[in-house]
ROTI-701507 format. One record per atom (N, C-alpha, C): x, y, z; residue in three letters. Coordinates in pm, whole numbers, plus 50000, padded with zeros to 5 digits. Layout:
<atoms>
XYZALA;...
</atoms>
This chain:
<atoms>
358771536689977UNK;357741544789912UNK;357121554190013UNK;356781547790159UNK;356381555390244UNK;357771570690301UNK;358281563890268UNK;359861574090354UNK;359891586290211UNK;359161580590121UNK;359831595990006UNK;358431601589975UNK;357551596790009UNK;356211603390017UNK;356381615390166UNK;356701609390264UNK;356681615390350UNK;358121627290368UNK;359441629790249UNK;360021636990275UNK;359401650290172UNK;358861640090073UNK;358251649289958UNK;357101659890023UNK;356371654090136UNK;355281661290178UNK;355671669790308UNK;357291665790359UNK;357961678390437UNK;358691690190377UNK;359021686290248UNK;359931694990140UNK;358851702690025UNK;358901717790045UNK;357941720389980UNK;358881723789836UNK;358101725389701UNK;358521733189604UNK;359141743389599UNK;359191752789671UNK;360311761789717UNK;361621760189780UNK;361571748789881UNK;362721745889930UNK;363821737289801UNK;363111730789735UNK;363581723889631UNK;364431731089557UNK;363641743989517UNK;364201752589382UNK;365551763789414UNK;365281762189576UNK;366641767289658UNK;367571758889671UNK;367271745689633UNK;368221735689670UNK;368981742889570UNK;368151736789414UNK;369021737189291UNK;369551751689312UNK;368881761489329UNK;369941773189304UNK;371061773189358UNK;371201773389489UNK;371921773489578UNK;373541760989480UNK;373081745589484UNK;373541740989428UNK;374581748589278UNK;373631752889209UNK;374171758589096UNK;375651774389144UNK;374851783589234UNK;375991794289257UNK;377281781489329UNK;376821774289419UNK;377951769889483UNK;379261761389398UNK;378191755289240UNK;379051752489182UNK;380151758289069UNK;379011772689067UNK;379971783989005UNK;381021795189093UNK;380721791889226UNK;381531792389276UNK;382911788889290UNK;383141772589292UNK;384021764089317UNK;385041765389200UNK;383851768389075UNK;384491772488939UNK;385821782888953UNK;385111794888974UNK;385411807089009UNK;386561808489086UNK;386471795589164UNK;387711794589312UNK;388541793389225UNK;388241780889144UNK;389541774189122UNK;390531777988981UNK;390111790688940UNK;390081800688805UNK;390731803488903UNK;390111812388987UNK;391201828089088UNK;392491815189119UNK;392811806089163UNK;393331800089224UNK;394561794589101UNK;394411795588974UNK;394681791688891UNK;395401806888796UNK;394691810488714UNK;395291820688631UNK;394571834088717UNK;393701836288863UNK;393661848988910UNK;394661860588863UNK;396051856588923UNK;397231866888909UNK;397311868988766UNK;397241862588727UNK;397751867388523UNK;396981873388514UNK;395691869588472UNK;393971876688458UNK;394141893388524UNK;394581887688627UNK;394941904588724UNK;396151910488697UNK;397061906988602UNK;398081913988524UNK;397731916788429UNK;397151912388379UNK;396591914988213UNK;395771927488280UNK;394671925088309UNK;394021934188393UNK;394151948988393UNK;395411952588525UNK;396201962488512UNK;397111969488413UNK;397371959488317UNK;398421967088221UNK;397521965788128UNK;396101970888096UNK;395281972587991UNK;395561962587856UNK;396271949187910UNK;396091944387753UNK;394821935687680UNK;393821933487760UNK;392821935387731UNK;392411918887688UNK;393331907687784UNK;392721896087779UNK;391481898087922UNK;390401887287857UNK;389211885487889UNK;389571870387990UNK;388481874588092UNK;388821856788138UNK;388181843288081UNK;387131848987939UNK;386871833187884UNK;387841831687771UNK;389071838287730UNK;389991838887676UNK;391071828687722UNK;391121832787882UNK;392281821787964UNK;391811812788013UNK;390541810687981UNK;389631795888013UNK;390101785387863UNK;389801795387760UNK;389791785787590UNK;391251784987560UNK;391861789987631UNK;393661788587614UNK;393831778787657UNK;393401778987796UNK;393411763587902UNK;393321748187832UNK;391981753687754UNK;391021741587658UNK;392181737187608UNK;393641749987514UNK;393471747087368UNK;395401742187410UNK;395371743687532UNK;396691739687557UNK;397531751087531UNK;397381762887562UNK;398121773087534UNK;398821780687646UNK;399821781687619UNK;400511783587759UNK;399851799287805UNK;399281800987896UNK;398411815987905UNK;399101824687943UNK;400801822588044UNK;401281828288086UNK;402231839287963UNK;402761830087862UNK;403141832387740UNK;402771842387655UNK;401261844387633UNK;400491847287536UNK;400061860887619UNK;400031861687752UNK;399861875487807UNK;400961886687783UNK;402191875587870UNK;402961887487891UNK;403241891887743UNK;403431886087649UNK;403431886087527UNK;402641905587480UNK;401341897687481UNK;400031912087469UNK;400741924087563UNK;401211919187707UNK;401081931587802UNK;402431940987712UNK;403471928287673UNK;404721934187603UNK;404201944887472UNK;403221937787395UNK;403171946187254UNK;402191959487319UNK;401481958287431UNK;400461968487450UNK;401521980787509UNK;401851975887607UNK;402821984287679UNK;404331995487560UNK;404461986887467UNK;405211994087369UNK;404421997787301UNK;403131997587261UNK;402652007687137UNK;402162001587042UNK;402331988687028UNK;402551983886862UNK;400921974286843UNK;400801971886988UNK;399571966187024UNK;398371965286927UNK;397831975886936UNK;396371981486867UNK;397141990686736UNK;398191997786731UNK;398951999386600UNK;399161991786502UNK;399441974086527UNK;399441962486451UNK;398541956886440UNK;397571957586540UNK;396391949686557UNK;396721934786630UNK;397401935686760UNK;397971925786773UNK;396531919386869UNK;396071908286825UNK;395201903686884UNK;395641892386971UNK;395131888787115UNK;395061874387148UNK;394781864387079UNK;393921863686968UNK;393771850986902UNK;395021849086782UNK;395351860286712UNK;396531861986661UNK;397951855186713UNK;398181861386818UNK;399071852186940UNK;399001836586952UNK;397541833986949UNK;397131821386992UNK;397691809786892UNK;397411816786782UNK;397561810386654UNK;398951805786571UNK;399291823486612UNK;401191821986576UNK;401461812586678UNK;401191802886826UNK;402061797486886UNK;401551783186813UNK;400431779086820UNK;400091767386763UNK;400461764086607UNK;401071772586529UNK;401771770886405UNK;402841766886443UNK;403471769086525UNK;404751766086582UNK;405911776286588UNK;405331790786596UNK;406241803886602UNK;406591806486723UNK;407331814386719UNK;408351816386863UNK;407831833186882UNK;406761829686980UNK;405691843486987UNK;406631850587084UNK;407411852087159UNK;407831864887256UNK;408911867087168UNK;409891859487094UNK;410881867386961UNK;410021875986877UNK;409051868886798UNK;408211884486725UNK;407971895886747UNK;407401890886911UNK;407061908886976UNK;408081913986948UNK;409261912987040UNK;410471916487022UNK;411001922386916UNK;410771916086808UNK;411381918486668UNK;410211931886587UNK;409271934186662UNK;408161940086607UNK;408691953286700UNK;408611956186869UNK;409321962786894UNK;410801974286902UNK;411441961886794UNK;412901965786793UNK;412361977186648UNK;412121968486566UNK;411691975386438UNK;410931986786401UNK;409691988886506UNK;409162000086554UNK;410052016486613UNK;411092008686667UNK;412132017686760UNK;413122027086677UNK;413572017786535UNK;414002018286431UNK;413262021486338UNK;411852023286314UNK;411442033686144UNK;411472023386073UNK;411662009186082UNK;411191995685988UNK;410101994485961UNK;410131990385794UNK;408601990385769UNK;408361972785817UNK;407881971385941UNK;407451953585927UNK;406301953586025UNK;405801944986001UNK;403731944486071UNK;403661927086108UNK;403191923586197UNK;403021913286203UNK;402581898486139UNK;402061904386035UNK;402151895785987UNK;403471884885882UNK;403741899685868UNK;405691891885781UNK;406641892085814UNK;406261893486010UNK;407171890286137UNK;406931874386148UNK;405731872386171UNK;405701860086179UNK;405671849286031UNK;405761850685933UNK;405971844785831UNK;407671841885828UNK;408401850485835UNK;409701853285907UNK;409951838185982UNK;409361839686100UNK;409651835786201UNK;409261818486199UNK;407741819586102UNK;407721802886066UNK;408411798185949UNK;409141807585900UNK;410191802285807UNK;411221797085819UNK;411741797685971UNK;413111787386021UNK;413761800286077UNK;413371816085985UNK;414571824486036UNK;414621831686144UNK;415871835886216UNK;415381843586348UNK;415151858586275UNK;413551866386359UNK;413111875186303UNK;413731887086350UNK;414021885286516UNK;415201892986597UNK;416441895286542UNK;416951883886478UNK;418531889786485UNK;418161897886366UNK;416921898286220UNK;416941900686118UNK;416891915986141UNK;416241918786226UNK;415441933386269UNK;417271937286281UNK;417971933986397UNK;419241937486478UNK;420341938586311UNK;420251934086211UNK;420961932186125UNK;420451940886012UNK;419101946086002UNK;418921955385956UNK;419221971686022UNK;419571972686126UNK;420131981886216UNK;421091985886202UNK;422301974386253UNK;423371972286285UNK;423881962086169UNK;423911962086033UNK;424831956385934UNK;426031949286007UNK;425981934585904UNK;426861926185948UNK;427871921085839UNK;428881920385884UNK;430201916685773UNK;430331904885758UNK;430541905785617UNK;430681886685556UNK;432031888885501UNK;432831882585572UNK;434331876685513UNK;434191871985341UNK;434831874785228UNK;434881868985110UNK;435681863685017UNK;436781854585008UNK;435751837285081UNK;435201838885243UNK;434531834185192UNK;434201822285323UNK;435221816385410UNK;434511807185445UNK;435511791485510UNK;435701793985669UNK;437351788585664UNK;437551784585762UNK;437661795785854UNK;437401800685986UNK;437931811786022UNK;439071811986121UNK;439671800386120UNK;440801801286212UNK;441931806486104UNK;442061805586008UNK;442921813685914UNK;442421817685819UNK;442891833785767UNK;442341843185662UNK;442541830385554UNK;441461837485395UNK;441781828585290UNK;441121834985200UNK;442331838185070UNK;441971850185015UNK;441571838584847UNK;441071848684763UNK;440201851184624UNK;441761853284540UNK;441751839584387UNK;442241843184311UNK;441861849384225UNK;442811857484145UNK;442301862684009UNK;443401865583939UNK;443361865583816UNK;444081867883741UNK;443891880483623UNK;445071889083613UNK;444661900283516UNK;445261896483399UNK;445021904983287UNK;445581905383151UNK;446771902783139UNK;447671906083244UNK;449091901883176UNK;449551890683256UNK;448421882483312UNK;449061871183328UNK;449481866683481UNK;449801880983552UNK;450071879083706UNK;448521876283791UNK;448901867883866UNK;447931862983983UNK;447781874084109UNK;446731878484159UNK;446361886984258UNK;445151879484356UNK;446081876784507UNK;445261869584588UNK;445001881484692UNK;442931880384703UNK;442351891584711UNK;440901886084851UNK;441441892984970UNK;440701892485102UNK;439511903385089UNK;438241904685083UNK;437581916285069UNK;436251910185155UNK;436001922185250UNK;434711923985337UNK;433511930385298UNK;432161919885329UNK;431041923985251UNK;430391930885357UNK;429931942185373UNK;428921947185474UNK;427341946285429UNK;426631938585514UNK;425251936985451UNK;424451941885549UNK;423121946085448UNK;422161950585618UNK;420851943985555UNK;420191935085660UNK;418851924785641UNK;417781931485594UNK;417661925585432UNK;416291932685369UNK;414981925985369UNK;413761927085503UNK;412881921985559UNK;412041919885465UNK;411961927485375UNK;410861923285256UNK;411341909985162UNK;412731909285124UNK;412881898585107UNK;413301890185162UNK;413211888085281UNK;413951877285377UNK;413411863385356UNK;411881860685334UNK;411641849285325UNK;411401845985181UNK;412271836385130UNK;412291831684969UNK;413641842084960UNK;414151847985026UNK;415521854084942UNK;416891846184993UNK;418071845384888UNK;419081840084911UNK;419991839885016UNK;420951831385049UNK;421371835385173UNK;422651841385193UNK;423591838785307UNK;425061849385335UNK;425761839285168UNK;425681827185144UNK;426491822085070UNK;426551825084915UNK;425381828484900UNK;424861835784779UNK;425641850284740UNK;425741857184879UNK;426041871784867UNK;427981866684809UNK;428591857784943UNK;429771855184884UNK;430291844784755UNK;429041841884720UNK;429651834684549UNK;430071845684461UNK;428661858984443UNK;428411866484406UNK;429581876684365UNK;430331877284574UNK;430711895584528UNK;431901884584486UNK;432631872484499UNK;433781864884438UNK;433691863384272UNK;432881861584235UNK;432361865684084UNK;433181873784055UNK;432461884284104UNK;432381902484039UNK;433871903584049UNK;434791899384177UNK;435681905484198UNK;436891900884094UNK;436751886884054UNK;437471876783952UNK;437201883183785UNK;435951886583801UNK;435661896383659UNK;436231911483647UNK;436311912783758UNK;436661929783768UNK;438341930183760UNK;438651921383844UNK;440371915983790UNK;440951912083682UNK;440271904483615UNK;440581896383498UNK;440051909483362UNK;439531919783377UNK;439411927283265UNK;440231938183317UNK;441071938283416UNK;442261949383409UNK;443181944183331UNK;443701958583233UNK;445341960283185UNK;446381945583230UNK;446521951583366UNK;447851948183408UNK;447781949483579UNK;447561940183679UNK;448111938783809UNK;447951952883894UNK;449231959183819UNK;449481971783886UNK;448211979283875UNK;447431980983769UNK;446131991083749UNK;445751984783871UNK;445831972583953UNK;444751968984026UNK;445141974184188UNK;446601970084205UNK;447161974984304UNK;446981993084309UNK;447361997884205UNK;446892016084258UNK;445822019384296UNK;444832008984217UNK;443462020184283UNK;442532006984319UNK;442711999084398UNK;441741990384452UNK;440521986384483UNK;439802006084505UNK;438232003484471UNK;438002004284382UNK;438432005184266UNK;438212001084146UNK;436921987584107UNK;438021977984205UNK;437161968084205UNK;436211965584279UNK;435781974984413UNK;434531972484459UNK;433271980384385UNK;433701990184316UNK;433041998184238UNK;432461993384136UNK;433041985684058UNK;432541975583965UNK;431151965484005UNK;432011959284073UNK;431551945184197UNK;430101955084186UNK;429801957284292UNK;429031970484332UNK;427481973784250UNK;428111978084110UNK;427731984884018UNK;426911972283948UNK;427491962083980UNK;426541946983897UNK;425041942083996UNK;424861949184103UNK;423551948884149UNK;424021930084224UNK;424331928584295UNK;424791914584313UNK;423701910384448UNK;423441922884508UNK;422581912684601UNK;420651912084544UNK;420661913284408UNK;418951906884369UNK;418441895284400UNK;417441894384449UNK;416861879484471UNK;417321874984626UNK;418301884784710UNK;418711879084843UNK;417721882784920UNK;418451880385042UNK;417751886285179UNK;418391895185204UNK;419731900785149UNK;420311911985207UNK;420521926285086UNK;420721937385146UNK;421361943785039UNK;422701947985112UNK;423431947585013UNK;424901948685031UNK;424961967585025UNK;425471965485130UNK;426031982885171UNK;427001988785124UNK;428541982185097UNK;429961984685111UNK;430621967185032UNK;431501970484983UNK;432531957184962UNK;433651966384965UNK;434901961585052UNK;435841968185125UNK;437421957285068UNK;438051960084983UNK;439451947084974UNK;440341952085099UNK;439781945585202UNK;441061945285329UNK;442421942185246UNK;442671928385170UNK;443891929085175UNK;444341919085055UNK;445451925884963UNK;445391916384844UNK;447661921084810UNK;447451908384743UNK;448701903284728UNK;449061899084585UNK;450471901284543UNK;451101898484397UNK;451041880184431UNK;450321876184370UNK;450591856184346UNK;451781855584249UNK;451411840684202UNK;452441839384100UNK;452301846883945UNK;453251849283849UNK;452851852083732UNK;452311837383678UNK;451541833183655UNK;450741826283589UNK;451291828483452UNK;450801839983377UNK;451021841883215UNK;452271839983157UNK;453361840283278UNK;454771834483225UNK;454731821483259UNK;454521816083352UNK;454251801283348UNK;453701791683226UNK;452681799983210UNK;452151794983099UNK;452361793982958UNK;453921803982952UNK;454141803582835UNK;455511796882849UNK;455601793182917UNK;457191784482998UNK;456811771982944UNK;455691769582955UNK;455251757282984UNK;454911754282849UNK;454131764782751UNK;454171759482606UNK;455261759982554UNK;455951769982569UNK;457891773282497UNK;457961752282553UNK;457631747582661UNK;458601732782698UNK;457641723382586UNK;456481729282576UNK;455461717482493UNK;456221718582356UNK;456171733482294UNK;456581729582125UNK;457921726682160UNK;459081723982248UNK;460021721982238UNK;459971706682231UNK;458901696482324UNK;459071690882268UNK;458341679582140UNK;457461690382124UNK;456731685781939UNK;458331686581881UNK;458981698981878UNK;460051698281769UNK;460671684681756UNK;461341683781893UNK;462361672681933UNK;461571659681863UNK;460161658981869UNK;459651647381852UNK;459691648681673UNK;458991657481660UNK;458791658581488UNK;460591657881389UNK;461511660781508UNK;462871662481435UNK;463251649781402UNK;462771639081560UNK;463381627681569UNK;462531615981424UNK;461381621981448UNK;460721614381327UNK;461591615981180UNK;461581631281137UNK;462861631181025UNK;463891621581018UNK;464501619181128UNK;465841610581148UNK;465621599681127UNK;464651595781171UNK;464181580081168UNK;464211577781012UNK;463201586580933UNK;463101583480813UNK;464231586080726UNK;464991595580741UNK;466281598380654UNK;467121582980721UNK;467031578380836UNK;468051565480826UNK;467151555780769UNK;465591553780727UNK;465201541780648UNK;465311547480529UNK;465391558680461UNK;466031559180351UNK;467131554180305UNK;467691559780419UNK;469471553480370UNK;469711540980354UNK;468901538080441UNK;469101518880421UNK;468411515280286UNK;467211520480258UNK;466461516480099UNK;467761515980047UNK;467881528680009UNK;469321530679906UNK;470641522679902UNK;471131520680065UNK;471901510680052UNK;471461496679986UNK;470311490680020UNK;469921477979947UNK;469801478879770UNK;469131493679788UNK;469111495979621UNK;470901492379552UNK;471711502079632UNK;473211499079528UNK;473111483679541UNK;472751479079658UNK;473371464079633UNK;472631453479509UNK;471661459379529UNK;470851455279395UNK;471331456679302UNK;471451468579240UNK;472321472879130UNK;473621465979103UNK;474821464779217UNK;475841456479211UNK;476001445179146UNK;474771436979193UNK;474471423279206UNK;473811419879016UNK;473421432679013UNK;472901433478863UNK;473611435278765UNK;475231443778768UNK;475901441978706UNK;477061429978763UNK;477481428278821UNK;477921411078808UNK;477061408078742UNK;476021399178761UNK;475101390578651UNK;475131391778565UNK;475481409678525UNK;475171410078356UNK;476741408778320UNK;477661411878378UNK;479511401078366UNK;479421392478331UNK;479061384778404UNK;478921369478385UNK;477821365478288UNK;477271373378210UNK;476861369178113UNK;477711369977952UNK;478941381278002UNK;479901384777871UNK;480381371777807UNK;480831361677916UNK;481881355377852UNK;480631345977763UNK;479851344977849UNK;479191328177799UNK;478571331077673UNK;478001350677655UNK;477771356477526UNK;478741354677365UNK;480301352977454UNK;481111354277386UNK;481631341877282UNK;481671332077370UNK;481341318477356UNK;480481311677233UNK;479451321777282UNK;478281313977177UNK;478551319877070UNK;479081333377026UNK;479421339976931UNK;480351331176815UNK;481571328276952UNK;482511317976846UNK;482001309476785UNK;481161300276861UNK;480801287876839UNK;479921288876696UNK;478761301276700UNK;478341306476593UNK;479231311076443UNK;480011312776470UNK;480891318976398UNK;480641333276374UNK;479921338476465UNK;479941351076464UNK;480461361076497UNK;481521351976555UNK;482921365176660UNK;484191357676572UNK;484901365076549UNK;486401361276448UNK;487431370276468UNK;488301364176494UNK;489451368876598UNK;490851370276465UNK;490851382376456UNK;491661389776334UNK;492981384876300UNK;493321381076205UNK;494721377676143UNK;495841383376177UNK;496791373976303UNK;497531384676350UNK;498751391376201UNK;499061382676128UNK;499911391975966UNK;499281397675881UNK;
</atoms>
């Protein structure tokens, strides 16, 4: 008690209130150190390339678990191209698309590319895009640069072509290339590459099957992309179809003679069957009839053998009298 009376009465109220100050800068100091020491350089990139993060920005990133390095170069990327304050691309925007779970330096990117290109897309249905599973980059690159869908599908270690069949019966196996280019407005909720190739395989089986005859199909071949085409086939996708192209199509089998090969063998053999049934019954006729004569046979014997014993009784009657031979 004596030792703090006596430091209290060497320590005046002023020295005290220097303590705490002093205390306080030194601990905003240490702060300060260990910030510069920490995100200084970013803070001082951001900085210089005007994108206009703040340093209690890369303090609440810190808080929020946000990678700060990410989310800058990110800003310095959209500021430095233009699209920055054009989109309204904000740091907290950024912040947000990463904690949804979006793939924030593909958007820029995809916002950039699209910008470069005269695309109508804004950040916000870049990143809707992008938390939809789809890549928003390649979508941008595919609205550019159109991409070809093989039709069928399948395997691609060997071509594999589309049947169809026309009016007269011949089979036409039919290879045709879809050129599509990525329609960003409907990309998310629209159908996908498999959709486009059910589709133009449809059209192309309908567009075959209401020709004449084979040959109409072989002379003029866009015929059938023209059709195809003309049925609006990519609604409801993600893509619109540019071009459908028949690389390459082939005479199959005649089918329509087959098929009539094959009924000519069916009623041939209804006949055979319906003939053999006749036969059957013309030989149980014959047999009725044979049993019938024997019936009959058997009926006159009996009625023979009833003459004499008729005859008999006649005499005996005296009703039969056997003429005077003088």
């Amino acid at each position: 008690m004596n030792v703090l009376a006596q430091i209290s009465g060497e320590v005046g109220p002023m020295e005290i209130l220097l303590w705490v100050v002093g205390g306080f800068f030194g601990l905003l100091g240490l702060v300060l150190f260990l910030f510069i020491l920490i995100n200084g350089k970013l803070w001082f990139q951001a900085y210089m390339a005007n994108a206009g993060v703040g340093i209690l920005e890369l303090v609440g990133m810190g808080f929020r678990q946000v990678p700060t390095t990410l989310i800058v170069e990110a800003k310095i990327m959209a500021n430095q191209s233009g699209i920055g304050k054009e989109l309204g691309i904000s740091t907290r925007r950024l912040e947000a698309h990463y904690l949804a779970g979006g793939n924030v330096p593909n958007v820029i990117r995809a916002l950039i590319a699209a910008q470069r290109a005269d695309l109508d897309l804004d950040f916000d249905r870049a990143a809707a895009i992008d938390l939809a599973g789809r890549d928003v980059l390649d979508a941008v690159r595919t609205s550019v640069y159109p991409r070809v869908i093989d039709c069928p599908g399948g395997d691609k270690t060997r071509k594999m072509t589309l049947g169809a069949i026309a009016r007269n019966g011949v089979e036409l196996r039919v290879f045709a290339r879809v050129t599509v280019r990525t329609n960003l407005k409907r990309l998310v909720g629209g159908a996908t590459e498999e959709t486009i190739i059910a589709r133009v395989g449809e059209g192309i089986i309908t567009a075959i099957g209401g020709s004449e005859t084979h040959l109409t199909v072989l002379e003029n071949p866009d015929s059938i992309s023209k059709a195809v085409l003309a049925r609006g086939l990519d609604a409801q996708t993600a893509f619109e179809i540019v071009s459908i192209d028949i690389a390459d199509i082939e005479v199959g089998e005649n089918i329509g003679a087959r098929l009539q090969i094959d009924q000519a063998n069916a009623d041939t053999q209804v006949a055979q069957a319906k003939a053999e049934e006749r036969r059957a019954l013309a030989v149980a006729r014959e047999q009725e009839m044979k049993s019938e004569i024997a019936k009959k046979k058997a009926e006159v014997v009996l009625a023979e053998s009833e003459v004499p014993r008729a005859m008999a009784i006649a005499f005996r009657n005296g009703q039969l009298q056997v003429p005077n031979a003088s």
